[in-house]
PyMOL Python script that loads the backbone (N, CA, C, O; Angstrom):
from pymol import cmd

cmd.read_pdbstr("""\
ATOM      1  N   UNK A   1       8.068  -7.735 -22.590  1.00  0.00           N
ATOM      2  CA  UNK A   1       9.296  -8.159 -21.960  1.00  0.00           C
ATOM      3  C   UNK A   1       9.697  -9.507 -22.523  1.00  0.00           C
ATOM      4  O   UNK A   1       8.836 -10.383 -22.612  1.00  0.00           O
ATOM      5  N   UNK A   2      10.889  -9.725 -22.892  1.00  0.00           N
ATOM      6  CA  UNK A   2      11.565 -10.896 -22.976  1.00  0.00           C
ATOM      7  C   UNK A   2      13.129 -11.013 -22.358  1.00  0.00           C
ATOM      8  O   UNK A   2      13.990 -10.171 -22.100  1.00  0.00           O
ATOM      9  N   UNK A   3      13.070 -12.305 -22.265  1.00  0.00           N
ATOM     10  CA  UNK A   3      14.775 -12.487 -21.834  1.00  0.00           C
ATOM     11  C   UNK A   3      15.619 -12.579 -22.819  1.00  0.00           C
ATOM     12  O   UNK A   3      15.523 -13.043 -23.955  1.00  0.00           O
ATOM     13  N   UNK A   4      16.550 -12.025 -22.176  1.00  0.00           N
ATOM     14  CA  UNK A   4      17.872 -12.181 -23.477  1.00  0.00           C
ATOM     15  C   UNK A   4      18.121 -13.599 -23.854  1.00  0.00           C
ATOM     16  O   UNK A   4      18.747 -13.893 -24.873  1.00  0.00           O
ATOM     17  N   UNK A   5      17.645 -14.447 -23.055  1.00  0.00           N
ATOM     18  CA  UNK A   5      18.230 -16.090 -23.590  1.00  0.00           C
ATOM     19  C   UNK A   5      16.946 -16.607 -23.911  1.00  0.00           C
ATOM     20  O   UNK A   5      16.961 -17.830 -23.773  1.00  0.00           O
ATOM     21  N   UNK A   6      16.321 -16.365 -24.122  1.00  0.00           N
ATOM     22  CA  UNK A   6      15.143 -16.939 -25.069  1.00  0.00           C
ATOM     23  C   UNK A   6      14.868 -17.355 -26.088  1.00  0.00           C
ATOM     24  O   UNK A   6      14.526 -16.634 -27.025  1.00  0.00           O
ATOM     25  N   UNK A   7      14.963 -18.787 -26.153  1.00  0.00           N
ATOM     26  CA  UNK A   7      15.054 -19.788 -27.262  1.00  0.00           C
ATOM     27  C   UNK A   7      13.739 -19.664 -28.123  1.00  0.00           C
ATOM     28  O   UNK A   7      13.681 -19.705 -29.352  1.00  0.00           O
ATOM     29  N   UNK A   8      12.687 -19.502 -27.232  1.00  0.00           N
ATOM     30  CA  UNK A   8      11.316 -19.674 -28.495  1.00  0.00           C
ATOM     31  C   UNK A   8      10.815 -18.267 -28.973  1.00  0.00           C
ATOM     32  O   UNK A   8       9.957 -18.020 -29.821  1.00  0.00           O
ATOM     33  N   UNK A   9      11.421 -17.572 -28.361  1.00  0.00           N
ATOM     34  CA  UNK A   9      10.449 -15.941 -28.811  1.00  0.00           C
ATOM     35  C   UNK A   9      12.147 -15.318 -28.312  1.00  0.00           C
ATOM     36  O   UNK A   9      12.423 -14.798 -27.231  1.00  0.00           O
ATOM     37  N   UNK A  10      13.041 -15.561 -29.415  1.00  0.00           N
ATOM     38  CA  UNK A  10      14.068 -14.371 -29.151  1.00  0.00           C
ATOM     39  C   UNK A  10      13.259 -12.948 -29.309  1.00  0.00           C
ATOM     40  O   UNK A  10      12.264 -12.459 -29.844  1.00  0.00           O
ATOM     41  N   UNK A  11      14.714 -12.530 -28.221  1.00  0.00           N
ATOM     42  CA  UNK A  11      14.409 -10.703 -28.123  1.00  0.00           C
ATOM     43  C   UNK A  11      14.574 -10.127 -29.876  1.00  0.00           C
ATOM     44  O   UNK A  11      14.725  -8.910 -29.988  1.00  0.00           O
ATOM     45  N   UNK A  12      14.556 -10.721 -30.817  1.00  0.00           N
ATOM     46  CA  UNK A  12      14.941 -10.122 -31.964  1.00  0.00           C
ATOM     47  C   UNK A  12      13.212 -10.505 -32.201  1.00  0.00           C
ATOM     48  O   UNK A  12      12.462  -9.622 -31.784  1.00  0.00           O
ATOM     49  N   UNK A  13      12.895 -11.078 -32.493  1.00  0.00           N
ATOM     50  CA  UNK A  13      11.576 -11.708 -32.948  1.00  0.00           C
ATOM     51  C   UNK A  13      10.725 -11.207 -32.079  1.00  0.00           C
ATOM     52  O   UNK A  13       9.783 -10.801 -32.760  1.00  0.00           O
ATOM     53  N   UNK A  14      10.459 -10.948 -30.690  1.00  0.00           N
ATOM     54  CA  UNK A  14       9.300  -9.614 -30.110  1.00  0.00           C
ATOM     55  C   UNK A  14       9.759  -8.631 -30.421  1.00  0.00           C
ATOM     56  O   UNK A  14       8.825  -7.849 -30.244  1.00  0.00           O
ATOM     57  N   UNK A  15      10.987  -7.789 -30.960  1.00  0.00           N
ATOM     58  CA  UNK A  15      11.019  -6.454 -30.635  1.00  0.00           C
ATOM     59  C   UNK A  15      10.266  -6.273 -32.637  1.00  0.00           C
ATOM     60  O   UNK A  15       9.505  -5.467 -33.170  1.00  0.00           O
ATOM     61  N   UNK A  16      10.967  -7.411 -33.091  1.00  0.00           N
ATOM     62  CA  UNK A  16       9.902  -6.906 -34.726  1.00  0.00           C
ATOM     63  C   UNK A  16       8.464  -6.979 -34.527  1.00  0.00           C
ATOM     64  O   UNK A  16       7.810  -6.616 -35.504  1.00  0.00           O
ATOM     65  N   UNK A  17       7.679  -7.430 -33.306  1.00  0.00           N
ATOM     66  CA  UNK A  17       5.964  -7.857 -32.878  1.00  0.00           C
ATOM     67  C   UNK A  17       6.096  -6.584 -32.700  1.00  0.00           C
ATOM     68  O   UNK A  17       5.523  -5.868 -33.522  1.00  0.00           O
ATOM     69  N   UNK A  18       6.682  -6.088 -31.868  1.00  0.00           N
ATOM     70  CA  UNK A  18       6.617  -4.678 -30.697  1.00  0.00           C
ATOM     71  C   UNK A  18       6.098  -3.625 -32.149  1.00  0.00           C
ATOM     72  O   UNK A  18       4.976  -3.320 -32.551  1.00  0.00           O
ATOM     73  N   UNK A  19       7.259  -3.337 -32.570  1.00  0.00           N
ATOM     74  CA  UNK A  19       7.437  -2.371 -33.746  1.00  0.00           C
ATOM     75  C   UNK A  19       6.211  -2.756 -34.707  1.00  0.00           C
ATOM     76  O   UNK A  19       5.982  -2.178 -35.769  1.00  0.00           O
ATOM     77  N   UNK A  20       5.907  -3.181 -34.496  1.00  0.00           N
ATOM     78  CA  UNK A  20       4.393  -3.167 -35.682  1.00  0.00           C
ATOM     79  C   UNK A  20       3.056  -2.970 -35.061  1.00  0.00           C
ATOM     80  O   UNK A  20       1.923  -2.973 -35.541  1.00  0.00           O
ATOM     81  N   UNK A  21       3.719  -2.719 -33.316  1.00  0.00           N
ATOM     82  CA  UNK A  21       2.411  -1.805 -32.758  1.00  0.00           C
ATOM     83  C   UNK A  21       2.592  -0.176 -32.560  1.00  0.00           C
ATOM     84  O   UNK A  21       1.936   0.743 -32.070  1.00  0.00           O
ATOM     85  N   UNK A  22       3.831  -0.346 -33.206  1.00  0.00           N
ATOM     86  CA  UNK A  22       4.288   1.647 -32.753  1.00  0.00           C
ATOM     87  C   UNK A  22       4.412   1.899 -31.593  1.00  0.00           C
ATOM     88  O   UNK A  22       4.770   1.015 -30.814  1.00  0.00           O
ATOM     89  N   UNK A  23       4.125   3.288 -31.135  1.00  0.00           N
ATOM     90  CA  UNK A  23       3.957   3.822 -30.094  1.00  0.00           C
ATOM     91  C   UNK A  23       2.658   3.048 -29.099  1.00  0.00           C
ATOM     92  O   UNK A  23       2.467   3.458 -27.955  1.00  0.00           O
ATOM     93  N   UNK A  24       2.147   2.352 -29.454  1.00  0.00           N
ATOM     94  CA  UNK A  24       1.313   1.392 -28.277  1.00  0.00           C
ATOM     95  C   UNK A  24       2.118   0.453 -27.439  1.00  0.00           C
ATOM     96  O   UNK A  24       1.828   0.068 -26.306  1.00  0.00           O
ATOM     97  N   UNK A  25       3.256   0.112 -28.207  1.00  0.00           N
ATOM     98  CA  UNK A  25       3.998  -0.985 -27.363  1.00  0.00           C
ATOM     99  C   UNK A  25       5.023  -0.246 -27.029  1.00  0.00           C
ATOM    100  O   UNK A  25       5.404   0.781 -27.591  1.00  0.00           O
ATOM    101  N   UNK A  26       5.755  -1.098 -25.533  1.00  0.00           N
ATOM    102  CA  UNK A  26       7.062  -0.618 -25.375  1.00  0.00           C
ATOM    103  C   UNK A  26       7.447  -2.275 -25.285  1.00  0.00           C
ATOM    104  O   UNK A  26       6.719  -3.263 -25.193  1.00  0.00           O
ATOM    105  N   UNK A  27       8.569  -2.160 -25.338  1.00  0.00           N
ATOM    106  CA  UNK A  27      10.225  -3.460 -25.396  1.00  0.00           C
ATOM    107  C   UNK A  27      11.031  -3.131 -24.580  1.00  0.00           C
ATOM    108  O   UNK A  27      11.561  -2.020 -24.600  1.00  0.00           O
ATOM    109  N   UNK A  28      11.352  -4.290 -23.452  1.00  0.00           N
ATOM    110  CA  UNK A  28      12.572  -4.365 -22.844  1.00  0.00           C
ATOM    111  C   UNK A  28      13.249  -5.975 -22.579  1.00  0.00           C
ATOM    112  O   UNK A  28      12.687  -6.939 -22.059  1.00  0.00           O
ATOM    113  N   UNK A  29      14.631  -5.884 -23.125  1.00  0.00           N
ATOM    114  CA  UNK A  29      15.135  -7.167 -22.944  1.00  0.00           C
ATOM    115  C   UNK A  29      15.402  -7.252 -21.578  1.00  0.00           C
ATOM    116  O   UNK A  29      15.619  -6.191 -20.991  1.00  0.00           O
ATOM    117  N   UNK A  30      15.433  -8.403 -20.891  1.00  0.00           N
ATOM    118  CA  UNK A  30      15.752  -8.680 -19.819  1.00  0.00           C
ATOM    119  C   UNK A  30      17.149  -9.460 -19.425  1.00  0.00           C
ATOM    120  O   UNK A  30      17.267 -10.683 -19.498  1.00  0.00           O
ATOM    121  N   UNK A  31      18.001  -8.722 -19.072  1.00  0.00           N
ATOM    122  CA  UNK A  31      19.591  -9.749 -18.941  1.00  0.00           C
ATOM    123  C   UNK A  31      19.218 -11.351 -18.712  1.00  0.00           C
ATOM    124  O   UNK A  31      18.357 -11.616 -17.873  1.00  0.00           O
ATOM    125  N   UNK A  32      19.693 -12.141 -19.261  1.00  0.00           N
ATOM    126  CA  UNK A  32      19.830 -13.307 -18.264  1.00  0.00           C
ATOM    127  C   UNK A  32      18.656 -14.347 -18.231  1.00  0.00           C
ATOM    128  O   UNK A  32      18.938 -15.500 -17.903  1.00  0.00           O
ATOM    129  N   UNK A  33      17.472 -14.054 -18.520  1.00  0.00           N
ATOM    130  CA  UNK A  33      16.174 -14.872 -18.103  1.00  0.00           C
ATOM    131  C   UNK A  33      15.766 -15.467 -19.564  1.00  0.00           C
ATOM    132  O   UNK A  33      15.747 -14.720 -20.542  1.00  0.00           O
ATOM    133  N   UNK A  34      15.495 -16.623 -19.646  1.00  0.00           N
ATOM    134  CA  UNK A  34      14.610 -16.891 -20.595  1.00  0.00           C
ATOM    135  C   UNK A  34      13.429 -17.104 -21.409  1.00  0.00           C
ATOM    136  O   UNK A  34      13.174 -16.106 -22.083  1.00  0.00           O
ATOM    137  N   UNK A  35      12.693 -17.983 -21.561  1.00  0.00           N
ATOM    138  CA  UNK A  35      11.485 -17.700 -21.948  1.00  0.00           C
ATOM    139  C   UNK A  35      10.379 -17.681 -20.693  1.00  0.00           C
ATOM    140  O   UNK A  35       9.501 -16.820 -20.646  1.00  0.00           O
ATOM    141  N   UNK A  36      10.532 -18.817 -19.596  1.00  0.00           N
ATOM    142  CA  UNK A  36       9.340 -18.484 -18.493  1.00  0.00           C
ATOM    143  C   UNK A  36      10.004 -17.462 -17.588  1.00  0.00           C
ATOM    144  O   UNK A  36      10.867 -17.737 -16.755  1.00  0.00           O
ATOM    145  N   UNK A  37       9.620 -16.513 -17.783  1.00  0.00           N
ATOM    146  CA  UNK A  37       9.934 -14.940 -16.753  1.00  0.00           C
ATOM    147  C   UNK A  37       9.316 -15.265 -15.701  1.00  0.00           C
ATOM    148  O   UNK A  37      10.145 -15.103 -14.805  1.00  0.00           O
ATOM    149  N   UNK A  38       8.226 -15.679 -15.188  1.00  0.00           N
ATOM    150  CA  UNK A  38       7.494 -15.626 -14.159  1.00  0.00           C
ATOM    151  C   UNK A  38       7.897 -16.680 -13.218  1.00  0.00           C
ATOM    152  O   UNK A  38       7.607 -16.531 -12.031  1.00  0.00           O
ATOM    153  N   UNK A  39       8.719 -18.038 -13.721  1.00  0.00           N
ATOM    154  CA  UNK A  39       9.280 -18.856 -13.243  1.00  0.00           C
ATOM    155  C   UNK A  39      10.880 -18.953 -12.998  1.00  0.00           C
ATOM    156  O   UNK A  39      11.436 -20.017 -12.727  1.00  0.00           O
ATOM    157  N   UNK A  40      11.368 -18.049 -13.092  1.00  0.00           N
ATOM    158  CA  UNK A  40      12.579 -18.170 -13.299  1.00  0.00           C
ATOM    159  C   UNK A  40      13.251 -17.080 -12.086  1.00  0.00           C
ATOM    160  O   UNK A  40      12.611 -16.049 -11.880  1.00  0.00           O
ATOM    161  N   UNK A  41      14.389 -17.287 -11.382  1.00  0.00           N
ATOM    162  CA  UNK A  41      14.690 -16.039 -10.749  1.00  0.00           C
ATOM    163  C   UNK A  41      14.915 -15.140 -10.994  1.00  0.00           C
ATOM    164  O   UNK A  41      15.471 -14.804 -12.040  1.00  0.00           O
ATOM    165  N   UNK A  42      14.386 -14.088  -9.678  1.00  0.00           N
ATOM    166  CA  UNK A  42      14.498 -12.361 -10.638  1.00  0.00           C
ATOM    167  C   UNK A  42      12.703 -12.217 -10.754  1.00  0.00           C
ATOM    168  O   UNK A  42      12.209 -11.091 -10.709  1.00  0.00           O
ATOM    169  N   UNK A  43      11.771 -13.512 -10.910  1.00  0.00           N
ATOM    170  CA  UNK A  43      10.561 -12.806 -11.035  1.00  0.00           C
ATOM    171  C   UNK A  43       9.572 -11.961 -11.166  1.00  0.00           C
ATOM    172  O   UNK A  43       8.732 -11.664 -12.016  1.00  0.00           O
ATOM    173  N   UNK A  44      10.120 -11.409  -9.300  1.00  0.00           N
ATOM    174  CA  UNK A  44       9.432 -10.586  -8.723  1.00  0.00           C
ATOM    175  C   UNK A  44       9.789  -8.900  -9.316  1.00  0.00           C
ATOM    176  O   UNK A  44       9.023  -7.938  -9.389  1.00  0.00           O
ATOM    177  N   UNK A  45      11.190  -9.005  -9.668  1.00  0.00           N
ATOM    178  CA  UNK A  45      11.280  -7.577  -9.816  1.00  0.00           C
ATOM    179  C   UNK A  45      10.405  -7.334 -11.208  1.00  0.00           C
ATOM    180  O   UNK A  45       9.675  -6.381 -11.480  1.00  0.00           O
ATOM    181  N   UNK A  46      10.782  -8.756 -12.166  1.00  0.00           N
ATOM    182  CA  UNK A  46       9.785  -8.568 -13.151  1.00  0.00           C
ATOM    183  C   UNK A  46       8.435  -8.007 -13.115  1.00  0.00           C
ATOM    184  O   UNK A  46       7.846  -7.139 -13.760  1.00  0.00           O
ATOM    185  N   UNK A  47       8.172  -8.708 -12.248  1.00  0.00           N
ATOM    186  CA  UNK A  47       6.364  -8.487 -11.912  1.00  0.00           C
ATOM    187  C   UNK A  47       6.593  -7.093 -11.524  1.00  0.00           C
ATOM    188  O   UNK A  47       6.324  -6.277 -12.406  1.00  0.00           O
ATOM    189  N   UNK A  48       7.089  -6.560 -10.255  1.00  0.00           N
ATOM    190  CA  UNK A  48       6.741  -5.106 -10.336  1.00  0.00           C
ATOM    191  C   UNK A  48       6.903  -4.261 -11.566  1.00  0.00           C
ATOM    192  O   UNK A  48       6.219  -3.366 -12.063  1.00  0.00           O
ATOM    193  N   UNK A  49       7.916  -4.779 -11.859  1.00  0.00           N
ATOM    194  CA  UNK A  49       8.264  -3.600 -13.351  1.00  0.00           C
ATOM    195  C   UNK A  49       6.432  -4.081 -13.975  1.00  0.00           C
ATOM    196  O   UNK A  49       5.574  -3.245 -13.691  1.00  0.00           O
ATOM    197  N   UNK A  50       6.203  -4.690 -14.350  1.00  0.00           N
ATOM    198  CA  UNK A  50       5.005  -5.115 -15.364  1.00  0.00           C
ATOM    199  C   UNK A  50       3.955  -4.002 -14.273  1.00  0.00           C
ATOM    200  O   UNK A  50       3.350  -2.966 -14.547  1.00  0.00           O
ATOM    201  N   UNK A  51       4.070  -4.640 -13.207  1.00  0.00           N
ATOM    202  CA  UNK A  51       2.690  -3.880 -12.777  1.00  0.00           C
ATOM    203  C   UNK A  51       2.752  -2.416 -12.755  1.00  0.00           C
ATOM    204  O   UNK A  51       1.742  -1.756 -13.001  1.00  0.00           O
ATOM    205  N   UNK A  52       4.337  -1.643 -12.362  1.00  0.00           N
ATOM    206  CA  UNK A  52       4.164  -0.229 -12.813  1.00  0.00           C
ATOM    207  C   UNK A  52       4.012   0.066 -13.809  1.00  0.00           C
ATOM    208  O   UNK A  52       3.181   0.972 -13.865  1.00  0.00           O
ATOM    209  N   UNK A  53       4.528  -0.326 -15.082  1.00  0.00           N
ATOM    210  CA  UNK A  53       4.513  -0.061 -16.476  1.00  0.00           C
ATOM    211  C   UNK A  53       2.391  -0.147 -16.517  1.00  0.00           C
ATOM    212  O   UNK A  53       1.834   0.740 -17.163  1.00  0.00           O
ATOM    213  N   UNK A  54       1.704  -0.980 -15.968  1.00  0.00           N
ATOM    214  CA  UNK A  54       0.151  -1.352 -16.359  1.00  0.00           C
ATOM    215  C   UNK A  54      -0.065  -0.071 -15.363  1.00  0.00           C
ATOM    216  O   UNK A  54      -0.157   0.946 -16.051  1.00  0.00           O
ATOM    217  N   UNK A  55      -0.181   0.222 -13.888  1.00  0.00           N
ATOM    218  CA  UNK A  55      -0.231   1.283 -13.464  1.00  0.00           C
ATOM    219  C   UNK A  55      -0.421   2.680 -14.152  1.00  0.00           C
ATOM    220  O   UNK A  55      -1.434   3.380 -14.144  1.00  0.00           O
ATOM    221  N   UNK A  56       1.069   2.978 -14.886  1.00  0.00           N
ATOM    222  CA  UNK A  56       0.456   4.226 -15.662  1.00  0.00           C
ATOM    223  C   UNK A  56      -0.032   4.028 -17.107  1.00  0.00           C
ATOM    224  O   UNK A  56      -0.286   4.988 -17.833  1.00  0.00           O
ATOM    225  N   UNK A  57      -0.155   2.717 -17.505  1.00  0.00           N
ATOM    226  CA  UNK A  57      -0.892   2.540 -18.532  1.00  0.00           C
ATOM    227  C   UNK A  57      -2.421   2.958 -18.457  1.00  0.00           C
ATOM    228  O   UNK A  57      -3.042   3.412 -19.418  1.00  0.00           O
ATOM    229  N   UNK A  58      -3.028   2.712 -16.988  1.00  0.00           N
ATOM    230  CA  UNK A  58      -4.417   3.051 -16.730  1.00  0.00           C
ATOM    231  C   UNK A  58      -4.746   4.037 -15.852  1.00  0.00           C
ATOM    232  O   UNK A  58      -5.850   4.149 -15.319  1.00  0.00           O
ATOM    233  N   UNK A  59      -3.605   4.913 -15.653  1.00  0.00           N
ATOM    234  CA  UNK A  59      -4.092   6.267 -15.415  1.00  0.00           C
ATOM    235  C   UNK A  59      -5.162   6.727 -15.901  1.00  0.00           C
ATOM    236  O   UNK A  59      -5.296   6.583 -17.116  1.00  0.00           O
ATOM    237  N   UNK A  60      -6.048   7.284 -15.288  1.00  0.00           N
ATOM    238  CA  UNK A  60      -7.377   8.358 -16.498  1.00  0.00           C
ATOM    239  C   UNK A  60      -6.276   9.764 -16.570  1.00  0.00           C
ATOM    240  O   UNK A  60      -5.411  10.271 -15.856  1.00  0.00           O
ATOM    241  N   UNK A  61      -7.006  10.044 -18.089  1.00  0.00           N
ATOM    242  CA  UNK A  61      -6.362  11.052 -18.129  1.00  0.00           C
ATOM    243  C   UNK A  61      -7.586  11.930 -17.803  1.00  0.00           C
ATOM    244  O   UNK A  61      -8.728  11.521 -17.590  1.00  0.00           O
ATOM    245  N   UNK A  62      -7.058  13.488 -17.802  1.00  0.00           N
ATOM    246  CA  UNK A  62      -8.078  14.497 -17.316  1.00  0.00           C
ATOM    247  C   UNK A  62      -7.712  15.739 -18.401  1.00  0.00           C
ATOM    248  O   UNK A  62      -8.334  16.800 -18.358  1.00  0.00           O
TER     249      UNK A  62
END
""", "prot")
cmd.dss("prot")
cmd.show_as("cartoon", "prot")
cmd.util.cbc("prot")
cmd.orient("prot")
């Protein structure tokens, strides 16, 4: 995740990190927020999104 106004790690500059993990990574810009996501308002929805996205990341599979 990054914010769209992100001065030190533009969304252009993680989504080329992202893409050189393939299909292991996913990318989503975030309207509005900049580089501290966790500090900034809007947080929380951040955080849930992160924790569902880790959720089915550690599904077992069967």
């Amino acid at each position: 995740m990054t914010g769209s106004d992100d001065r030190i790690n533009p969304p252009t500059t993680v989504m080329r990190v992202a893409a050189l993990y393939g299909a292991r990574a996913t990318n989503e810009v975030l309207p509005g927020m900049g580089h501290w996501l966790i500090g900034e308002p809007g947080w929380e929805e951040m955080a849930a999104r992160v924790l569902s996205w880790l959720d089915e990341q550690l599904k077992p599979t069967s």
